[in-house]
TIBA-331678 format. One record per residue (C-alpha): residue in three letters; x, y, z. Coordinates in steps of 0.1 Angstrom, whole numbers, plus 5000, padded with zeros to 4 digits. Layout:
BEGIN
ALAXYZ;...
//
This chain:
BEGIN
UNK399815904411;UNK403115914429;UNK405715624424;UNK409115744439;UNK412015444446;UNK410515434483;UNK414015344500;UNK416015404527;UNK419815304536;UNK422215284561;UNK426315314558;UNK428115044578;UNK431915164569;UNK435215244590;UNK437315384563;UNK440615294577;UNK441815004592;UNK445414764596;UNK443814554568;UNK442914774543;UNK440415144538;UNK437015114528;UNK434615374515;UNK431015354508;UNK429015564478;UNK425315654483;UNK423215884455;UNK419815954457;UNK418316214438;UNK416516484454;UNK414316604427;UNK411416344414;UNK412516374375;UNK416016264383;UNK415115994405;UNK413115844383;UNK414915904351;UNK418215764373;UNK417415594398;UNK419515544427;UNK423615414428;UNK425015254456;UNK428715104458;UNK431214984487;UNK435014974476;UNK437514784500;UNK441514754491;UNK444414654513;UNK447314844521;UNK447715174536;UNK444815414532;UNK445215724501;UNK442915974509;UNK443416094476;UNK443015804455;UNK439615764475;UNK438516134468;UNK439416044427;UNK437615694430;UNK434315894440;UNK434916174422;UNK434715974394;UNK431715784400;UNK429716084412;UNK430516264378;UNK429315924355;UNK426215944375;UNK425816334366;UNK426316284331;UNK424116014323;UNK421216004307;UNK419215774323;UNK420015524351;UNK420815134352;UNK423515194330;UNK425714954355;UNK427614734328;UNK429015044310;UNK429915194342;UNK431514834357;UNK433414794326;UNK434715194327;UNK435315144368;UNK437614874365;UNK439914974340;UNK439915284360;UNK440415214390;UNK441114804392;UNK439814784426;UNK440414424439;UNK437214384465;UNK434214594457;UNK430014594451;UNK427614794430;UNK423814844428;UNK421815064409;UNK418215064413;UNK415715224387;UNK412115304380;UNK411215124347;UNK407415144335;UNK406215184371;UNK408214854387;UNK411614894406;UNK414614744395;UNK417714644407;UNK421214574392;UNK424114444412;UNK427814334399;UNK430314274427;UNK433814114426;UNK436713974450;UNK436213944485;UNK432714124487;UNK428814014489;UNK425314044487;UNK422913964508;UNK418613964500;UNK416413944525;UNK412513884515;UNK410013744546;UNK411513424559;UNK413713354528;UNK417213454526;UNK419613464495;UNK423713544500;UNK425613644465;UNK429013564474;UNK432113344464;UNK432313314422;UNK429013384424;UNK427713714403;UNK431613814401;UNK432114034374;UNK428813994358;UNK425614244363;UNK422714054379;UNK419014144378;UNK416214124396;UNK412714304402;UNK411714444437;UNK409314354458;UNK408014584496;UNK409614474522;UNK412714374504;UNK416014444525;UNK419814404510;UNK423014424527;UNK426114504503;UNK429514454517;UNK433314464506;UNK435414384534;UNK435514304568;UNK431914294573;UNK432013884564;UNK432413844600;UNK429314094611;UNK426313974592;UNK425013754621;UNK424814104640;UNK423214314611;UNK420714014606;UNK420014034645;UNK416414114646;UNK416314154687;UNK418114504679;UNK417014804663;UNK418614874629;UNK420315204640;UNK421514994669;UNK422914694651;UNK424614934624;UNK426015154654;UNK427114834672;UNK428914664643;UNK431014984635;UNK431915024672;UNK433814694666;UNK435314684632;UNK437115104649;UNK437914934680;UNK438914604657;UNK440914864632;UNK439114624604;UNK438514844573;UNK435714734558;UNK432414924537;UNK428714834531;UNK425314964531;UNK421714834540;UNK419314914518;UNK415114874531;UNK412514894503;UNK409315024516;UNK406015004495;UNK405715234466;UNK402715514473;UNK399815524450;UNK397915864459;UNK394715944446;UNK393616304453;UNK389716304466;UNK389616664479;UNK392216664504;UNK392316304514;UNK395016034502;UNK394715724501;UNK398115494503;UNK397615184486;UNK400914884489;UNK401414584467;UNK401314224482;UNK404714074495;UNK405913794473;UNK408313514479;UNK412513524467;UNK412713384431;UNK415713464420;UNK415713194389;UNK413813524369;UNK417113704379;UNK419613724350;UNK423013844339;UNK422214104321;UNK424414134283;UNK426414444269;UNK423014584260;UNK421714894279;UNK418014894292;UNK415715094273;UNK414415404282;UNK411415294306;UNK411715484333;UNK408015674340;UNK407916044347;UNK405516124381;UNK403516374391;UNK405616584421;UNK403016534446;UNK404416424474;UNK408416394467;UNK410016174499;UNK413616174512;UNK415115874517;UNK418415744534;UNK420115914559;UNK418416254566;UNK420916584573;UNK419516914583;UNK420017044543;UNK416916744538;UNK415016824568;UNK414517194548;UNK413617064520;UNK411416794526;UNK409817044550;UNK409717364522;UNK408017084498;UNK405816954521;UNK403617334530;UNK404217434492;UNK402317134484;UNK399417164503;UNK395717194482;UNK397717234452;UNK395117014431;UNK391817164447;UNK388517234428;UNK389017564414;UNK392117784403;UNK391918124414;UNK394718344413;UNK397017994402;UNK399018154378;UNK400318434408;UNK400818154431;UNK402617944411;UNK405018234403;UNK405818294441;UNK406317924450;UNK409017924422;UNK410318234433;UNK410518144468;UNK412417804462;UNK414517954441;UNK415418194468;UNK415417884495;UNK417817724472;UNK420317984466;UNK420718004505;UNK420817614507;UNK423317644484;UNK425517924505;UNK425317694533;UNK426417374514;UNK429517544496;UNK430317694537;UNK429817344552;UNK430917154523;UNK434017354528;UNK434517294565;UNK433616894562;UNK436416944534;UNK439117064556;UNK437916824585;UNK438616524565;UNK441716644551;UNK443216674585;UNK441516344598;UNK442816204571;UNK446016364578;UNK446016234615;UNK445315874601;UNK448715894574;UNK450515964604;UNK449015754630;UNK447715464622;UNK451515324609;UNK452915434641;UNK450215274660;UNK450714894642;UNK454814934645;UNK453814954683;UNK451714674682;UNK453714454664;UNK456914554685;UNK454614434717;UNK453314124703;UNK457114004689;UNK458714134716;UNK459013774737;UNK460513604706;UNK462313914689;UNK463514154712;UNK466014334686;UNK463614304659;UNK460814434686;UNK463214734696;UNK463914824657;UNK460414894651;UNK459815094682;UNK462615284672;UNK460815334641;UNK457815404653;UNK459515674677;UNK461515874648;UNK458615904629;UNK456416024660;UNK458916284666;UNK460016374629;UNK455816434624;UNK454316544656;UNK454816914656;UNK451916904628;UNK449116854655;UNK450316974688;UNK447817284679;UNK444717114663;UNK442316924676;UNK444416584677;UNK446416724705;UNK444716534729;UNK445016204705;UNK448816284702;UNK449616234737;UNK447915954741;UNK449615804712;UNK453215954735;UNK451715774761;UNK451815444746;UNK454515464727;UNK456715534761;UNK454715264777;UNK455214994747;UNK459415064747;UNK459615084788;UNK458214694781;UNK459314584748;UNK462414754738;UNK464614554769;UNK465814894780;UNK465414984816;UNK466615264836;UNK468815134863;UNK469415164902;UNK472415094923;UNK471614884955;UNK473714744983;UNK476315074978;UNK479714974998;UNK481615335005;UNK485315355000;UNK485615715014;UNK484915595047;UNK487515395045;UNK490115605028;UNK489315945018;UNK489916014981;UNK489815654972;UNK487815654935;UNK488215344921;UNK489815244888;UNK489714834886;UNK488114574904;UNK488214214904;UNK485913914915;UNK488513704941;UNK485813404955;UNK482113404966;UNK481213754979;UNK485013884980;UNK486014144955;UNK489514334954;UNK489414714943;UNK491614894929;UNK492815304929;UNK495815354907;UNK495615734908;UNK496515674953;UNK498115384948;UNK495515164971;UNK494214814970;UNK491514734991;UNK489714355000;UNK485614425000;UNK483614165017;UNK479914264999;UNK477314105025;UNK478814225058;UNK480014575040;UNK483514545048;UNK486314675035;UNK489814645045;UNK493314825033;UNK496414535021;UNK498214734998;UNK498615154999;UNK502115254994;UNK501815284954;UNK500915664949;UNK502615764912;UNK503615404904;UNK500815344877;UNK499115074895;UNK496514964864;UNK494814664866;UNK494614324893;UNK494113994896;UNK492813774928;UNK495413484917;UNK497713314942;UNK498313394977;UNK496713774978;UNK496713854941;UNK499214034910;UNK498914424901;UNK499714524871;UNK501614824863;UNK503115044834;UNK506214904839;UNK505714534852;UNK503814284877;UNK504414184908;UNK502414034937;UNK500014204962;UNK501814264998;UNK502514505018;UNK505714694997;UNK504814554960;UNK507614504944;UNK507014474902;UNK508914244880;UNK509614424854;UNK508714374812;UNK511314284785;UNK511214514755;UNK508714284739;UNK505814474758;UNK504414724747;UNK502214944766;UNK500414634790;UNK496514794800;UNK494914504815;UNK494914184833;UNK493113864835;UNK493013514847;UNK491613174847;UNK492912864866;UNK496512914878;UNK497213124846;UNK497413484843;UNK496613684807;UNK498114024800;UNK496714264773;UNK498914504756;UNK497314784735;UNK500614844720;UNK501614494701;UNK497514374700;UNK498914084717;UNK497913844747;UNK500613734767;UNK500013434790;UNK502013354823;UNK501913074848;UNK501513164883;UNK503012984912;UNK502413124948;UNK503813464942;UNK505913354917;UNK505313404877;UNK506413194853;UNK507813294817;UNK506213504794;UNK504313344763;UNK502413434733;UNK498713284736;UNK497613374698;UNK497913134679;UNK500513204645;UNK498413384626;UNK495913484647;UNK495513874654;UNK493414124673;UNK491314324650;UNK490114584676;UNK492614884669;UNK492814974704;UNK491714714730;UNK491314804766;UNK489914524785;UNK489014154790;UNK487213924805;UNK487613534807;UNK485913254813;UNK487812994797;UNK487313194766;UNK488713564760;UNK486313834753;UNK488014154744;UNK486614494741;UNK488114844724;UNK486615144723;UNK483915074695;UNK480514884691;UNK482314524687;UNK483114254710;UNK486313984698;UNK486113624712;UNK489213364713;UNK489113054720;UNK492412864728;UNK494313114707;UNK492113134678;UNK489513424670;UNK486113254672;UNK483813414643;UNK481513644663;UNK479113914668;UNK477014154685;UNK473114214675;UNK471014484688;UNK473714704694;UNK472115024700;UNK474015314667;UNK476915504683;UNK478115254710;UNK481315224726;UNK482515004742;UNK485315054771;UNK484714784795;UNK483914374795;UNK482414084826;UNK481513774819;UNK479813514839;UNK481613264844;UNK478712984848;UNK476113184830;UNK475213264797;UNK475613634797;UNK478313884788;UNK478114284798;UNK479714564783;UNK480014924794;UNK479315194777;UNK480715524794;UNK480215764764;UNK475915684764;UNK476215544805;UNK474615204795;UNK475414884803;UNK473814684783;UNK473714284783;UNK474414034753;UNK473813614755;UNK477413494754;UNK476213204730;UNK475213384699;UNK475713794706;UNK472113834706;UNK470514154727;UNK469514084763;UNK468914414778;UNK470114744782;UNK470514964815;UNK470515314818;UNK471915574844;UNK474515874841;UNK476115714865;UNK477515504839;UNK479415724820;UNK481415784852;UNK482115374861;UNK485115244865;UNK485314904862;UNK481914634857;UNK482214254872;UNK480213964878;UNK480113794917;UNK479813394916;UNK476113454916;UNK475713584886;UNK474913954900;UNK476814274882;UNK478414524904;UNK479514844895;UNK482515104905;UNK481915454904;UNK483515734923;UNK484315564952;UNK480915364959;UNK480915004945;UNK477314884945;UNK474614624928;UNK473214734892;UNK469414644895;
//
């Protein structure tokens, strides 16, 4: 008579997921005497955080070596009790099921966020919650029996494993296609009790005999005490030894070399027995020692597969959820969203050359793909055109460009200090026209569109725009004046040299006296500022990553976020009815755009046109024009 465990399972795992790694432990005996002196273990571990591949190799490691070294099986509370102080896993599930005195037993101990869940005919019992946690339950087993263990994310799945309508392969299949395309980490196992064989040898006919189904009852289960079974398992004949659970090609050998040796072994007679028996052990032993070349080859190469799978996940799978996070936050956080794709792009680049050669090639540019795809979306930066070009040159040849100024709806003036030019640009109709060009070597700088045609500003003074521009010239109090500005009937003068503002009142062509707009006390901070902008407030940039804003004389407290590292800054607009402020960046060529209310990041434009600009400005419409080398144009 023949009683093996008579049990098959199924793994339902993904190992790695953004929730947490799960890994699933199966051992079934092949040899009769150890199954029935152990019995079958089965466990599925789940913890959050980022997968260890080799804490998980250790963790079943372990396990697989307290199996080995028992004595006898069911030994679950010792091994629970050894587990956890081990290991101290937070979500897990174990079940060992054993031969005692011909009837199969089960033991099952699970904690955290795991379960249980028995399946006999039309009845249905789930172990989850406080129930069974921590202590060993047990039960007897009945044919027919079916139990799905879980730690996880499989909670969610156990309407789909209990589908019916589906084949089991199918369902198990179809539930780990979701949880990988999910990335839910999650473990668990289906375990199908069939009915234990009872062969009775009549020549060579056998006769398969199965026990009556029975109804759930689990009041007869238990929690079992400190106290280890007793030694009951029952030693059987190896008749007909079956393999059980998921069957490799190693199995299909064996069960196949066990199934011919087998044949007429108990006929009437025995001639020649002792000669046989001699060259069936011989022969396994032989089928064994190749068995066991081909283990230790495949063994080795499954090895070094999941070293470098697990290799590709370390390095993957973070990169993969700062780019998801980055898209999802980007709406509400688009500094926060661009920081972690920055991330996420050092690290790519700091670990890719590791696979460009291996088999992950193929996964690495996909994950380049994205990661280009995510930051043209969520980062804010955008490389950036030039429409609606107006052409100095055929105008006046040589003319470059230096300043430029915003005068009244689509009328700009323009400015080449270098020639000595001013020039009137009428942006919709394209047209340009000369009103000032005898200034060659006079260190025209910076203008203004204020009073009849404007003020020019130059090393030594200002004066009014005309046909022969004649400068009032500075008292010794200025410095070294870079650049003007204006707002109302007032013009603003910057000079580098003092960090001052100077503020004059305009009149026709006619400027009033010179006056300190900083309040006592106040000071610029930038060390050497170049430019401003105004729009009833001054914004002042100075060749570094900040922006300084005043507010009737007094430095408002105020800063920049987002700024991308290594910026410098060289030029400032302003809308003057908007809520933006741009800054140019000639060092990088970006332009890149800030919310005038709290320095928060906008966006950021790219071209290498930029890092030859000139000047940057604002129309009344809110639209940003750009002059570089003689072509002043739209920045889309």
């Amino acid at each position: 008579m023949n009683k093996d465990l008579a049990l098959r399972f199924l793994r339902v795992v993904n190992e790695t997921g953004l929730n947490g790694w799960g890994q699933v432990y199966a051992r079934m005996p092949f040899e009769a005497e150890e199954e029935a002196r152990k019995g079958a273990l089965f466990g599925a571990v789940f913890a959050k955080g980022e997968s260890s591949p080799d804490k998980e190799a250790e963790m079943m490691v372990w396990v697989d070596e307290y199996y080995n070294s028992a004595e006898r099986g069911g030994l679950l509370v010792d091994f629970w009790e050894k587990f956890e102080d081990k290991f101290k896993v937070v979500d897990s599930v174990w079940v060992w099921v054993t031969l005692e005195l011909g009837k199969r037993k089960i033991r099952m101990v699970r904690n955290g966020e795991s379960g249980i869940v028995i399946y006999r005919d039309a009845s249905r019992v789930e172990v989850t919650g406080k129930s069974g946690m921590g202590r060993v339950i047990t039960g007897d087993v009945e044919p027919g029996d079916e139990m799905l263990v879980w730690a996880g994310g499989l909670s969610e799945h156990l309407k789909e494993l209990e589908d019916k309508k589906l084949d089991e392969e199918e369902r198990v299949d179809g539930v780990v296609g979701k949880l990988i395309r999910d990335q839910v980490g999650a473990a668990g196992l289906v375990l199908r009790f069939g009915g234990m064989e009872m062969d009775e040898v009549i020549g060579k006919e056998e006769v398969v005999e199965e026990k009556t189904l029975g109804a759930v009852n689990t009041e007869s289960w238990g929690s079992e005490n400190l106290e280890e079974p007793e030694n009951l398992y029952a030693e059987p004949e190896l008749v007909s030894d079956r393999l059980v659970g998921p069957v490799k090609p190693k199995d299909r050998v064996v069960s196949w070399w066990k199934r011919i040796s087998s044949r007429g072994r108990l006929t009437v007679g025995n001639r020649g027995g002792l000669d046989k028996k001699k060259r069936i052990t011989i022969g396994l032993g032989l089928l064994f020692l190749i068995l066991l070349s081909v283990s230790v080859v495949m063994g080795s190469v499954k090895i070094k597969n999941d070293r470098e799978a697990a290799k590709w996940a370390a390095f993957a799978e973070p990169i993969e959820k700062k780019r998801l996070e980055a898209e999802s936050s980007s709406k509400m956080n688009l500094v926060g969203s661009k920081k972690l794709l920055e991330e996420a792009r050092a690290a790519f680049e700091e670990g890719k050359g590791d696979f460009i050669d291996t088999k992950f090639k193929n996964n690495l540019a996909d994950l380049e793909m994205k990661l280009e795809q995510s930051w043209q979306t969520a980062s804010g930066e955008k490389e950036s055109e030039l429409v609606n070009q107006i052409n100095f040159d055929l105008i006046r040849q040589g003319f470059v460009g230096s300043k430029f100024s915003w005068s009244s709806d689509s009328n700009f003036l323009a400015l080449d200090g270098a020639l000595g030019v001013i020039a009137r640009v009428e942006t919709v109709q394209k047209e340009i026209k000369i009103i000032a060009g005898k200034g060659e070597g006079q260190e025209w700088l910076d203008l203004v569109p204020l009073g009849k045609n404007g003020f020019v500003l130059g090393r030594r003074g200002i004066g009014p725009i005309s046909g022969e521009i004649k400068l009032t010239d500075f008292d010794s109090a200025v410095s070294d004046p870079v650049a003007l500005g204006y707002f109302g009937s007032n013009l603003y003068l910057l000079d580098r040299g003092n960090r001052e503002i100077y503020k004059y009142t305009v009149s026709g062509e006619t400027l009033g006296e010179r006056q300190r707009w900083l309040k006592q006390g106040e000071v610029i901070d930038l060390s050497t500022p170049v430019d401003l902008a105004i729009d009833g407030d001054v914004w002042l940039v100075g060749g570094s990553d900040k922006l300084e804003r005043f507010r009737r004389g007094v430095k408002e407290n105020y800063s920049l976020s987002g700024v991308p590292e290594g910026a410098v800054f060289s030029r400032v607009a302003v809308e003057r009815e908007g809520d933006r402020v741009a800054l140019l960046d000639k060092v990088h060529g970006w332009i890149i755009m800030f919310k005038k209310e709290d320095g928060s990041f906008v966006s950021q434009l790219n071209s290498g046109q930029f890092m030859e600009a000139g000047d940057i400005e604002f129309d009344g419409e809110g639209k940003l024009w750009v002059l570089v080398k003689g072509i002043m144009a739209e920045v889309k």
